[in-house]
N, CA, C and O of each residue as an XYZ file, in Angstrom:
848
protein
N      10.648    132.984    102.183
C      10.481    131.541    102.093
C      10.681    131.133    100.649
O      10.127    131.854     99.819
N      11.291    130.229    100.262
C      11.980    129.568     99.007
C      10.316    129.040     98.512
O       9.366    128.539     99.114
N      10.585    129.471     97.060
C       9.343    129.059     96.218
C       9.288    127.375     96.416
O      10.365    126.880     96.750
N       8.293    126.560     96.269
C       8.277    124.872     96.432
C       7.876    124.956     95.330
O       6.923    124.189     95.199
N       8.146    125.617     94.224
C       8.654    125.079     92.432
C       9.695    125.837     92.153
O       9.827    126.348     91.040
N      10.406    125.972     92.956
C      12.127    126.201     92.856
C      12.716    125.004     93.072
O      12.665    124.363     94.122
N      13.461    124.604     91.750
C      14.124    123.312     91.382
C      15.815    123.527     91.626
O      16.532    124.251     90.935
N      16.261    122.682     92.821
C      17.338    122.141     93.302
C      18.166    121.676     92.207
O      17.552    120.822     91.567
N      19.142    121.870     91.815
C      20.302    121.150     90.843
C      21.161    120.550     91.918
O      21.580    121.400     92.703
N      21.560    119.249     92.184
C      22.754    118.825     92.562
C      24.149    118.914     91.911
O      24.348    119.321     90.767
N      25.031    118.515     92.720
C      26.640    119.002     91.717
C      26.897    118.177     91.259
O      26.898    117.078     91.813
N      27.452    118.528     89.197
C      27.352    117.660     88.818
C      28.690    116.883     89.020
O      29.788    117.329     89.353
N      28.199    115.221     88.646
C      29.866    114.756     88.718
C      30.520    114.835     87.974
O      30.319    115.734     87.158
N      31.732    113.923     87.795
C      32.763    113.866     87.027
C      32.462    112.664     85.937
O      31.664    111.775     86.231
N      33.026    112.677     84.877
C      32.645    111.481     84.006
C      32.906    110.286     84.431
O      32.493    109.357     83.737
N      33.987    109.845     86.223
C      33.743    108.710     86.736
C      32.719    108.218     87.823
O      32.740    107.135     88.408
N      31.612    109.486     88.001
C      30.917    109.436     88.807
C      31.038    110.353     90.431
O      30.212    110.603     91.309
N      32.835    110.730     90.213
C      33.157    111.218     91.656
C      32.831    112.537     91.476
O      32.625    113.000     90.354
N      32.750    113.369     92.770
C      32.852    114.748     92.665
C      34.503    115.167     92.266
O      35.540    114.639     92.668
N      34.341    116.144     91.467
C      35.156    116.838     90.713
C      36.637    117.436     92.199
O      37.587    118.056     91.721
N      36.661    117.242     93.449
C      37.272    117.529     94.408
C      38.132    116.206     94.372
O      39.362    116.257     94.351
N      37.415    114.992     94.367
C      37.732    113.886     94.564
C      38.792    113.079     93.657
O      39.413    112.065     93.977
N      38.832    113.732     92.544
C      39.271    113.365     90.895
C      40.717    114.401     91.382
O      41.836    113.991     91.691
N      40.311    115.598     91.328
C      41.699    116.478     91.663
C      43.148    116.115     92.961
O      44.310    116.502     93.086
N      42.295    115.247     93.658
C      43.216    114.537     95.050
C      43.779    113.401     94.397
O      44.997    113.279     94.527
N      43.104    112.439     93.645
C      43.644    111.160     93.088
C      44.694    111.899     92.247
O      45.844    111.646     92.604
N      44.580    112.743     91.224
C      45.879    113.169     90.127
C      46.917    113.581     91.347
O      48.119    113.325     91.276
N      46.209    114.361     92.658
C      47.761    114.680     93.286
C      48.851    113.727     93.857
O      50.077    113.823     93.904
N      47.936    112.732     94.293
C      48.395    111.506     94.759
C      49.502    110.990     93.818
O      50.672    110.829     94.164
N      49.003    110.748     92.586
C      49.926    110.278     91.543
C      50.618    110.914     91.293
O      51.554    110.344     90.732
N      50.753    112.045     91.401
C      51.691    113.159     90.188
C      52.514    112.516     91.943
O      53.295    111.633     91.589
N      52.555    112.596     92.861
C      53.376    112.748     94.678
C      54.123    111.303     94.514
O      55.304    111.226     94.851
N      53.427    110.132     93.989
C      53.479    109.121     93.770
C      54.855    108.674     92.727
O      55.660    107.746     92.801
N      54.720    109.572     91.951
C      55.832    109.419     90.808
C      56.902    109.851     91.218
O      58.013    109.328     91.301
N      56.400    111.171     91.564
C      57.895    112.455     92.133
C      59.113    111.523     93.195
O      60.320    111.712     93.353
N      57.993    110.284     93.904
C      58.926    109.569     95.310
C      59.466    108.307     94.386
O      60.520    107.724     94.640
N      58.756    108.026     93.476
C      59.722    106.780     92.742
C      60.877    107.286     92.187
O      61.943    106.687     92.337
N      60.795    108.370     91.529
C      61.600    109.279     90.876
C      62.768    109.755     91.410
O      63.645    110.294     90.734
N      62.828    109.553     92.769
C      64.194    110.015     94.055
C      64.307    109.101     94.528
O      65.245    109.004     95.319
N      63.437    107.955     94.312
C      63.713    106.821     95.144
C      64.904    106.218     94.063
O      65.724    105.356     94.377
N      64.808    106.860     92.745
C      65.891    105.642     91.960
C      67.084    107.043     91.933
O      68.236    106.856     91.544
N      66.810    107.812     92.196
C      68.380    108.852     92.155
C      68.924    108.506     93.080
O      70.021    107.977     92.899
N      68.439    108.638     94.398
C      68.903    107.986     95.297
C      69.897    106.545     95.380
O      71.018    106.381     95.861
N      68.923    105.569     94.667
C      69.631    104.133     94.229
C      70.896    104.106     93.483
O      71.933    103.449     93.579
N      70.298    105.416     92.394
C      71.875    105.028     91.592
C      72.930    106.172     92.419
O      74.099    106.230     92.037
N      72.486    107.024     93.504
C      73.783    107.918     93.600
C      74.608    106.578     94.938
O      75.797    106.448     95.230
N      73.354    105.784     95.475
C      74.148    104.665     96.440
C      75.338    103.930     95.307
O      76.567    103.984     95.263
N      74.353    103.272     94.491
C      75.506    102.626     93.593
C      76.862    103.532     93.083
O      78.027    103.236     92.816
N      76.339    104.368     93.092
C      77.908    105.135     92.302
C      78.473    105.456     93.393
O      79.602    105.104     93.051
N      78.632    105.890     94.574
C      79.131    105.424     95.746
C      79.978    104.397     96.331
O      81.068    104.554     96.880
N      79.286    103.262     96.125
C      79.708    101.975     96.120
C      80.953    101.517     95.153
O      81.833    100.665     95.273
N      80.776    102.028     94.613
C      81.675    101.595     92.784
C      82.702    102.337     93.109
O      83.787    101.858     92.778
N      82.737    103.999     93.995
C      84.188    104.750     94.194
C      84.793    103.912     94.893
O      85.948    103.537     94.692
N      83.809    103.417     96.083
C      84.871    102.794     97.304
C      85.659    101.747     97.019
O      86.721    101.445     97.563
N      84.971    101.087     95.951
C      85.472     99.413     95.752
C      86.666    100.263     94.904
O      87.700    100.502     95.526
N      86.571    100.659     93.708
C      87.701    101.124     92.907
C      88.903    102.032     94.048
O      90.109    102.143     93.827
N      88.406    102.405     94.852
C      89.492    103.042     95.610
C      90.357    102.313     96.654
O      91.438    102.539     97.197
N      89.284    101.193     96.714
C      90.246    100.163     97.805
C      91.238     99.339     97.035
O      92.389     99.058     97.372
N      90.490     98.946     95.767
C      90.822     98.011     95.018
C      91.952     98.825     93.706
O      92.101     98.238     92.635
N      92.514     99.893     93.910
C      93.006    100.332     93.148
C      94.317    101.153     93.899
O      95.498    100.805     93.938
N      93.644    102.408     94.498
C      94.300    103.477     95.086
C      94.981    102.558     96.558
O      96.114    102.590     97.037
N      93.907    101.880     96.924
C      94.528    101.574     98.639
C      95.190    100.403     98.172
O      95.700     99.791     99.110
N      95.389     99.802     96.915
C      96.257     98.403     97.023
C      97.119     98.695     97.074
O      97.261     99.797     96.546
N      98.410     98.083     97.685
C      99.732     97.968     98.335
C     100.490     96.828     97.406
O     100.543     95.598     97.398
N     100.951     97.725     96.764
C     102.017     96.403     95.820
C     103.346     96.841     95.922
O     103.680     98.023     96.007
N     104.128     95.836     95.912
C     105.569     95.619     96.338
C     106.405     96.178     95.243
O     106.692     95.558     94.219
N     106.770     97.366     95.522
C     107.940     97.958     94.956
C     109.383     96.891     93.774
O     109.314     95.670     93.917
N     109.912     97.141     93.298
C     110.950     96.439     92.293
C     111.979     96.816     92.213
O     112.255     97.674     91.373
N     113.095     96.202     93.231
C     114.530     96.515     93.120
C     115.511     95.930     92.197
O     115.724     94.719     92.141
N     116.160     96.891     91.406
C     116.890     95.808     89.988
C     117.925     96.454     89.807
O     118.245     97.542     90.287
N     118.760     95.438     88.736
C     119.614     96.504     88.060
C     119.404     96.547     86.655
O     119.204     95.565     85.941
N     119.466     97.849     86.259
C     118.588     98.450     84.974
C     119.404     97.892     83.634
O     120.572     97.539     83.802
N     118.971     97.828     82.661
C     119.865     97.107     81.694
C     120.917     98.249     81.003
O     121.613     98.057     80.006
N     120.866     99.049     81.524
C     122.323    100.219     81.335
C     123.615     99.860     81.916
O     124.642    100.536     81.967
N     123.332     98.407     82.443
C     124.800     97.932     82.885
C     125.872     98.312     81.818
O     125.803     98.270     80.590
N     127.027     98.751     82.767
C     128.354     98.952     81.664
C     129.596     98.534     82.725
O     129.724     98.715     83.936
N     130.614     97.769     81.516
C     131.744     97.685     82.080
C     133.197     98.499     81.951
O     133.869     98.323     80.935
N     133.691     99.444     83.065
C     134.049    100.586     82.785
C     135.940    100.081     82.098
O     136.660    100.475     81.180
N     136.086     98.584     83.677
C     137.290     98.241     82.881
C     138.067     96.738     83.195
O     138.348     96.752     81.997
N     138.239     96.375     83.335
C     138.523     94.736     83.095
C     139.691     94.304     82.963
O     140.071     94.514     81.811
N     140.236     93.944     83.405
C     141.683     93.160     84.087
C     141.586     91.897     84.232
O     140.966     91.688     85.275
N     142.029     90.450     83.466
C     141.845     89.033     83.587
C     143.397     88.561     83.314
O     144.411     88.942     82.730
N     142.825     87.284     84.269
C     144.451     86.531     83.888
C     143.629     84.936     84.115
O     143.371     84.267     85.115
N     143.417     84.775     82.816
C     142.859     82.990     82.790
C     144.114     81.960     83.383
O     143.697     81.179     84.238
N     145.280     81.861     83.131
C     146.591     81.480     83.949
C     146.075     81.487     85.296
O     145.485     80.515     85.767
N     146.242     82.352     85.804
C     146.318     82.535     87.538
C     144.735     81.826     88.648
O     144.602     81.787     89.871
N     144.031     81.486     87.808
C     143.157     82.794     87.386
C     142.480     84.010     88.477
O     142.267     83.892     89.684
N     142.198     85.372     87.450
C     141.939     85.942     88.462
C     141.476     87.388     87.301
O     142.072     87.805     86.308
N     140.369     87.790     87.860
C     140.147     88.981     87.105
C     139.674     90.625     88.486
O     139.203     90.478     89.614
N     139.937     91.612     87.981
C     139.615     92.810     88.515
C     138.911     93.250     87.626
O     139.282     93.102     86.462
N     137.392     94.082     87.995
C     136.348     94.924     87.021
C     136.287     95.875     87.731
O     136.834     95.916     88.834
N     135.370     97.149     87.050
C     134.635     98.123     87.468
C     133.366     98.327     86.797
O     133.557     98.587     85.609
N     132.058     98.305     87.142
C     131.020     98.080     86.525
C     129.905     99.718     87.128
O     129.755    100.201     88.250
N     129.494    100.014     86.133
C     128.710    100.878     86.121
C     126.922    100.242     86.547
O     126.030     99.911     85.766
N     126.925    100.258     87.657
C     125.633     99.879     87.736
C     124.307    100.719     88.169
O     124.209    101.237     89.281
N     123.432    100.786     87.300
C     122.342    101.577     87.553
C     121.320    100.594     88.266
O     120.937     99.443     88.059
N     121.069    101.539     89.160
C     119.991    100.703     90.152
C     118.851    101.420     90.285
O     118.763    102.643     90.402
N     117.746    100.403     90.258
C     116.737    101.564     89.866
C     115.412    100.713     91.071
O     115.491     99.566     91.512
N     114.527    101.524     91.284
C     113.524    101.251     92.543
C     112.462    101.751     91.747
O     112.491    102.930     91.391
N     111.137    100.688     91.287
C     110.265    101.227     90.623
C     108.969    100.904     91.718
O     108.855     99.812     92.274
N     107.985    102.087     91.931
C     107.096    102.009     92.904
C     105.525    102.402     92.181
O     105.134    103.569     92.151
N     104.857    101.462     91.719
C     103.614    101.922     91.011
C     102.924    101.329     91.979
O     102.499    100.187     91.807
N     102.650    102.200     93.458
C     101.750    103.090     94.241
C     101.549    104.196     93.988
O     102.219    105.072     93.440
N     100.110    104.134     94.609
C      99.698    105.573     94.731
C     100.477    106.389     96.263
O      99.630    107.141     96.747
N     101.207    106.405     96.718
C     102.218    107.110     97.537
C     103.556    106.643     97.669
O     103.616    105.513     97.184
N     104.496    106.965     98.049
C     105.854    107.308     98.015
C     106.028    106.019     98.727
O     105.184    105.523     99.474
N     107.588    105.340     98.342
C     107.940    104.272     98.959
C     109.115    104.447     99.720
O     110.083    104.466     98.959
N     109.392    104.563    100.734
C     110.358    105.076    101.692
C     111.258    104.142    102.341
O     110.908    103.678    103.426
N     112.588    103.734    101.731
C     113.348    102.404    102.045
C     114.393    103.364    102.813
O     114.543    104.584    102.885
N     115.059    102.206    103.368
C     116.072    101.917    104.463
C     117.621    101.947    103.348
O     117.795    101.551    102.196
N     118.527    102.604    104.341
C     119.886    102.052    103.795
C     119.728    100.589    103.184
O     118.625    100.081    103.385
N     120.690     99.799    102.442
C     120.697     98.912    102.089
C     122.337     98.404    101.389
O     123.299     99.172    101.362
N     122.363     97.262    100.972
C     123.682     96.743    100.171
C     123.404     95.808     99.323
O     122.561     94.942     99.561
N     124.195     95.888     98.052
C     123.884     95.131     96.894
C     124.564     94.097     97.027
O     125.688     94.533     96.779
N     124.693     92.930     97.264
C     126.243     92.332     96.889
C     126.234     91.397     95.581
O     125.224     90.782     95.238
N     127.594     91.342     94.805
C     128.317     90.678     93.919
C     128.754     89.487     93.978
O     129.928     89.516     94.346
N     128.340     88.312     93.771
C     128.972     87.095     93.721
C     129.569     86.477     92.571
O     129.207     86.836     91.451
N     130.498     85.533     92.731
C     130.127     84.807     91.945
C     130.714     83.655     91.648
O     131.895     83.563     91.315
N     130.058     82.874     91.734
C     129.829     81.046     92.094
C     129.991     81.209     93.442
O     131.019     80.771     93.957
N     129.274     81.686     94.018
C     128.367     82.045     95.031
C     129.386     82.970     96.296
O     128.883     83.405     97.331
N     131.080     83.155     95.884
C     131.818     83.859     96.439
C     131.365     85.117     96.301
O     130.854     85.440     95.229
N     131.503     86.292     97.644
C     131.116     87.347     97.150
C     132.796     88.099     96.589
O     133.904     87.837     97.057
N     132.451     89.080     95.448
C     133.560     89.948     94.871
C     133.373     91.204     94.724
O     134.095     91.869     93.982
N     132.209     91.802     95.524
C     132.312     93.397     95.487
C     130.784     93.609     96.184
O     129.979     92.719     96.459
N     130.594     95.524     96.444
C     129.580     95.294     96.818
C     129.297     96.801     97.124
O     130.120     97.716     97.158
N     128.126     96.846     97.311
C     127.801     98.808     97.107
C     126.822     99.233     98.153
O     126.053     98.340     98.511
N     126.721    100.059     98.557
C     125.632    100.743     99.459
C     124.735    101.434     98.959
O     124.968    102.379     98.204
N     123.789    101.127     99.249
C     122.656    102.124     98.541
C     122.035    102.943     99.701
O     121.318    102.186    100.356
N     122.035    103.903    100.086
C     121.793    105.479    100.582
C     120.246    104.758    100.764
O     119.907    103.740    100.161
N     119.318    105.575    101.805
C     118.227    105.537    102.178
C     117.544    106.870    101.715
O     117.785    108.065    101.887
N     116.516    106.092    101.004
C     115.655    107.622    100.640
C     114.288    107.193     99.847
O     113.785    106.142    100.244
N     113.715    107.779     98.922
C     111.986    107.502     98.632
C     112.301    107.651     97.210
O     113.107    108.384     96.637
N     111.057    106.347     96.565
C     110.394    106.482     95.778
C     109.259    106.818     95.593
O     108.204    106.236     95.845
N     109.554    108.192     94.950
C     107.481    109.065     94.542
C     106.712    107.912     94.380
O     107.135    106.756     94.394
N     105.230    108.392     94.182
C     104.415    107.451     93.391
C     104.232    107.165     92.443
O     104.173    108.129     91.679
N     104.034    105.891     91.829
C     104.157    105.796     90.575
C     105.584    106.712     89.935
O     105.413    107.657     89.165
N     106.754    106.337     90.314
C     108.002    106.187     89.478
C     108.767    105.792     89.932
O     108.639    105.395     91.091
N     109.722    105.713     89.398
C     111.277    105.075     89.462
C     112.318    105.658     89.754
O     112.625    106.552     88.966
N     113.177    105.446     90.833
C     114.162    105.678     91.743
C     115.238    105.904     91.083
O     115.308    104.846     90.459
N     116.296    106.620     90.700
C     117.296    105.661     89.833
C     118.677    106.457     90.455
O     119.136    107.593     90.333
N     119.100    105.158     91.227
C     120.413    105.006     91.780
C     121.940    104.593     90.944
O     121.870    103.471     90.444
N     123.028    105.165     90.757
C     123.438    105.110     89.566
C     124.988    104.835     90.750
O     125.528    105.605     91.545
N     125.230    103.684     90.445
C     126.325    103.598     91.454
C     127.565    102.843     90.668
O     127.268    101.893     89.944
N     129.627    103.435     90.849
C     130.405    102.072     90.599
C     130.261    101.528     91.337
O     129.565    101.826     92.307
N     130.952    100.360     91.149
C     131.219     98.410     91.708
C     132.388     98.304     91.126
O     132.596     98.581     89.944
N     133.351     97.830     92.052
C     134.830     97.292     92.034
C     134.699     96.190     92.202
O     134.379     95.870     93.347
N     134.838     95.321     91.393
C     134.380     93.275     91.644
C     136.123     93.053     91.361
O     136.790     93.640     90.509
N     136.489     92.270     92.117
C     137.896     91.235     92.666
C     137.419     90.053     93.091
O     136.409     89.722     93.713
N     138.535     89.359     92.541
C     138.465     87.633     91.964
C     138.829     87.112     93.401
O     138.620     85.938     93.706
N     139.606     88.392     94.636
C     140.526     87.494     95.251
C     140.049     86.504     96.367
O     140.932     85.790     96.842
N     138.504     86.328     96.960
C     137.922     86.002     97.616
C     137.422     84.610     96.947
O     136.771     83.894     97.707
N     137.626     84.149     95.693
C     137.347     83.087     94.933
C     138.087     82.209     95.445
O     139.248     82.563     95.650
N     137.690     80.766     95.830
C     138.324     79.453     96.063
C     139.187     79.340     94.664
O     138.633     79.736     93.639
N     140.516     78.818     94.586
C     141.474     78.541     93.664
C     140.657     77.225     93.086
O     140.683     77.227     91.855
N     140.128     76.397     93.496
C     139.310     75.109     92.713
C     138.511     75.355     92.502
O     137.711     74.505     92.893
N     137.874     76.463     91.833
C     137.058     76.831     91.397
C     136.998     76.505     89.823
O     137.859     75.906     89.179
N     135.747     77.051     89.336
C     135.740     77.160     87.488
C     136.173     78.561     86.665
O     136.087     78.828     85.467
N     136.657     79.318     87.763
C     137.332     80.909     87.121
C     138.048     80.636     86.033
O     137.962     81.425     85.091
N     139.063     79.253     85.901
C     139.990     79.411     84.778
C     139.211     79.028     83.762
O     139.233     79.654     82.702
N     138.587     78.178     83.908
C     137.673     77.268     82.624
C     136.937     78.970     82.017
O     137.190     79.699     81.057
N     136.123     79.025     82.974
C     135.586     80.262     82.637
C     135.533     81.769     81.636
O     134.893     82.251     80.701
N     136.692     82.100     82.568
C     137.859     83.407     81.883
C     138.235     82.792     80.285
O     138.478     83.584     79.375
N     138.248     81.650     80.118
C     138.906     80.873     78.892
C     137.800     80.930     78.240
O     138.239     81.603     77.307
N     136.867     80.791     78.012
C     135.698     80.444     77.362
C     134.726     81.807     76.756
O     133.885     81.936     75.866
N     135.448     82.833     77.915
C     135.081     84.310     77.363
C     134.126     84.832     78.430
O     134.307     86.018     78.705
N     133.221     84.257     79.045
C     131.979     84.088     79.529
C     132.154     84.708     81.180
O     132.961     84.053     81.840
N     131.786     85.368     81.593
C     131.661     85.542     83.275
C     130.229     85.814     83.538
O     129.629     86.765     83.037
N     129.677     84.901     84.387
C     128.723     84.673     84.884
C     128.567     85.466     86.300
O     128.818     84.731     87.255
N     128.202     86.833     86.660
C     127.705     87.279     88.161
C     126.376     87.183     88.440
O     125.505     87.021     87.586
N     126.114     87.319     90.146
C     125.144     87.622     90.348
C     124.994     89.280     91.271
O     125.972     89.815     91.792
N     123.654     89.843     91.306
C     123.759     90.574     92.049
C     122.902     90.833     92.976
O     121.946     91.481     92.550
N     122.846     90.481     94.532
C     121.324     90.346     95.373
C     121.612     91.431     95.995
O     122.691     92.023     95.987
N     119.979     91.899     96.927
C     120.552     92.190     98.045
C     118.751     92.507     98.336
O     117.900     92.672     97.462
N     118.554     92.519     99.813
C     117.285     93.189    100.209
C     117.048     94.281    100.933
O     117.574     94.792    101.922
N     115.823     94.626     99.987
C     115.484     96.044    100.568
C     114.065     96.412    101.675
O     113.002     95.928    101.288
N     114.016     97.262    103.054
C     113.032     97.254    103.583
C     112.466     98.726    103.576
O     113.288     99.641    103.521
N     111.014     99.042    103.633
C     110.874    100.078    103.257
C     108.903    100.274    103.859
O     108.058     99.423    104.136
N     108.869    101.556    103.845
C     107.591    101.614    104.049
C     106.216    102.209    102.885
O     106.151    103.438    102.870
N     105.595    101.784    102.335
C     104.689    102.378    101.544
C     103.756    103.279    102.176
O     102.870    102.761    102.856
N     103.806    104.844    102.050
C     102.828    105.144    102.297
C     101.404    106.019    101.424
O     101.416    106.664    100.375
N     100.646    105.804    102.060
C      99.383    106.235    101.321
C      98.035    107.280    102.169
O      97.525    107.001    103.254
N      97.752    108.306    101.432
C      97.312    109.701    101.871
C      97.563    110.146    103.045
O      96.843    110.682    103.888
N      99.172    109.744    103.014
C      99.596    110.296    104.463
C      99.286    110.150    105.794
O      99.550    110.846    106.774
N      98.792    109.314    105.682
C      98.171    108.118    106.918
C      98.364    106.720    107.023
O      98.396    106.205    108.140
N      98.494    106.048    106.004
C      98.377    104.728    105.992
C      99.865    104.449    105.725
O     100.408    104.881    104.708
N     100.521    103.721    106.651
C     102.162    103.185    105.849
C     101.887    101.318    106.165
O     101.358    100.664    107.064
N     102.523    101.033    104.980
C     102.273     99.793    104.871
C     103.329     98.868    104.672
O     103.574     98.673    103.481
N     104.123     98.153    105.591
C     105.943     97.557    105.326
C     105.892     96.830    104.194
O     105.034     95.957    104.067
N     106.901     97.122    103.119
C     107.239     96.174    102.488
C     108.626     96.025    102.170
O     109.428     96.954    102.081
N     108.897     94.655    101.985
C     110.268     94.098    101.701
C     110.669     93.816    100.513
O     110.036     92.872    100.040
N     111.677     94.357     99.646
C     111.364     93.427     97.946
C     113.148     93.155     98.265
O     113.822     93.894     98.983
N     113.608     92.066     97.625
C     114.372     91.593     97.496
C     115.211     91.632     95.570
O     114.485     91.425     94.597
N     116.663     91.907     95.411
C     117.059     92.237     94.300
C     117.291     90.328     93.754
O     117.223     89.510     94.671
N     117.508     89.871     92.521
C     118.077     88.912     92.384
C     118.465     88.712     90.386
O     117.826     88.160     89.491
N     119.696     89.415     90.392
C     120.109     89.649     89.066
C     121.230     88.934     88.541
O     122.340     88.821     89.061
N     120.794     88.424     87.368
C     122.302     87.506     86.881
C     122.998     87.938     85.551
O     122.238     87.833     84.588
N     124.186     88.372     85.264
C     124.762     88.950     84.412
C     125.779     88.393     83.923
O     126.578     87.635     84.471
N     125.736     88.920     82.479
C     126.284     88.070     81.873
C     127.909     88.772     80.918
O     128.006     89.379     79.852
N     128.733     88.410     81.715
C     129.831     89.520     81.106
C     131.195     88.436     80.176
O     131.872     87.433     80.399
N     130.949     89.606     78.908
C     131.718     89.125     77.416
C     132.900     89.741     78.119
O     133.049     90.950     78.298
N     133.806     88.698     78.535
C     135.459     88.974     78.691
C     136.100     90.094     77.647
O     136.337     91.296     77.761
N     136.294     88.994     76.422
C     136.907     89.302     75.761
C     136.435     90.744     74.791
O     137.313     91.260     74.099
N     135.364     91.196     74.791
C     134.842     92.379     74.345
C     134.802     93.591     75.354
O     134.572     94.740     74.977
N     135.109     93.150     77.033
C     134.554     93.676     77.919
C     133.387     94.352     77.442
O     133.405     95.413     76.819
N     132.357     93.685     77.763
C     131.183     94.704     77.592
C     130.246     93.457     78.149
O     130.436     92.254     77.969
N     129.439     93.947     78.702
C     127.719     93.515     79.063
C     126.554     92.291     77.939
O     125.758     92.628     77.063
N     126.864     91.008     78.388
C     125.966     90.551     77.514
C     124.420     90.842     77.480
O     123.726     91.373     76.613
N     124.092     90.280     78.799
C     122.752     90.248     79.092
C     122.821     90.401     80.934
O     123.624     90.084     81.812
N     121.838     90.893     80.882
C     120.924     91.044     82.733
C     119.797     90.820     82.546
O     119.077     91.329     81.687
N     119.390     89.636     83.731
C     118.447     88.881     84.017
C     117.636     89.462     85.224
O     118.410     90.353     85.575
N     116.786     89.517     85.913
C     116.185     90.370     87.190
C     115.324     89.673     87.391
O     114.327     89.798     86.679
N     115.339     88.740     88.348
C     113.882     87.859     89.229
C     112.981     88.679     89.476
O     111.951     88.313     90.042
């Protein structure tokens, strides 16, 4: 039987009054407490950085922009035959044609034809072969052109023209084609050529080319 002057100690508390069990659960709580805010924002920012690929990938990689059919300013005139009298001239023109495609996949056009006018008669005219532009570069089609006067209305401005030194062509033509992208996605596009050139008679040679 326990002595009755045997003195009981209770347990002591903690300096907030709690038992010392009670104090050790609150720190776990918090330390558990932090650890979930702490993934709750990795989480947030790995959503956001997520978000930011897709937009940049739609808005970058998946945009679809229209290819550029021209003729390159390497125009040359190989040889030149005029008769301001009659009038009436024969050329041969070196024309580089070039297809620039800054997509991210290959641009895949159709046969096509350039044609030569001028004052709105056509005087020559070229085929351009069907085939692809990589991504992000430039095509470069390197073709002659035989341009003849003889399809020109006689009341025309050829004589004024030829006299003055100056020959004014144009060169159109449209192209259809498909863009595609990671080999799944093809997307039609059409670009159209529209070039105006500017040819020194009397030097035969190339003034200037213009490209809409």
């Amino acid at each position: 039987m326990a002595d009755k002057n045997q003195q009981v100690y209770p347990i002591a508390p903690s300096a907030n009054g709690h038992p010392r069990s009670d104090e050790e659960s609150l720190v776990a709580k918090e330390e558990k407490r932090k650890k979930m805010i702490k993934w709750a924002g990795y989480i947030a920012a790995f959503t956001i950085f997520q978000v930011l690929v897709i937009v940049v990938f739609a808005l970058v990689v998946m945009k679809v922009r229209a290819p550029k059919f021209r003729i390159g300013n390497g125009l040359l005139v190989q040889t030149l035959k005029s008769q301001p009298n009659v009038p009436s001239f024969d050329m041969t023109l070196y024309a580089p044609i070039r297809v620039k495609n800054s997509n991210f996949g290959p641009y895949k056009y159709d046969e096509t034809t350039v044609t030569f006018t001028y004052g709105g008669a056509t005087v020559g005219q070229v085929a351009i072969p069907k085939g692809k532009a990589s991504f992000k570069s430039t095509k470069k089609i390197n073709a002659d052109v035989s341009l003849s006067s003889g399809s020109i209305p006689s009341t025309g401005n050829l004589g004024s023209d030829l006299n003055s030194g100056k020959l004014t062509l144009n060169g159109k033509g449209t192209m259809t084609g498909k863009v595609e992208l990671m080999l799944i996605f093809k997307k039609k596009k059409t670009v159209n050529m529209d070039c105006t050139m500017v040819i020194d008679v009397s030097t035969k040679s190339v003034q200037s080319v213009q490209c809409q």
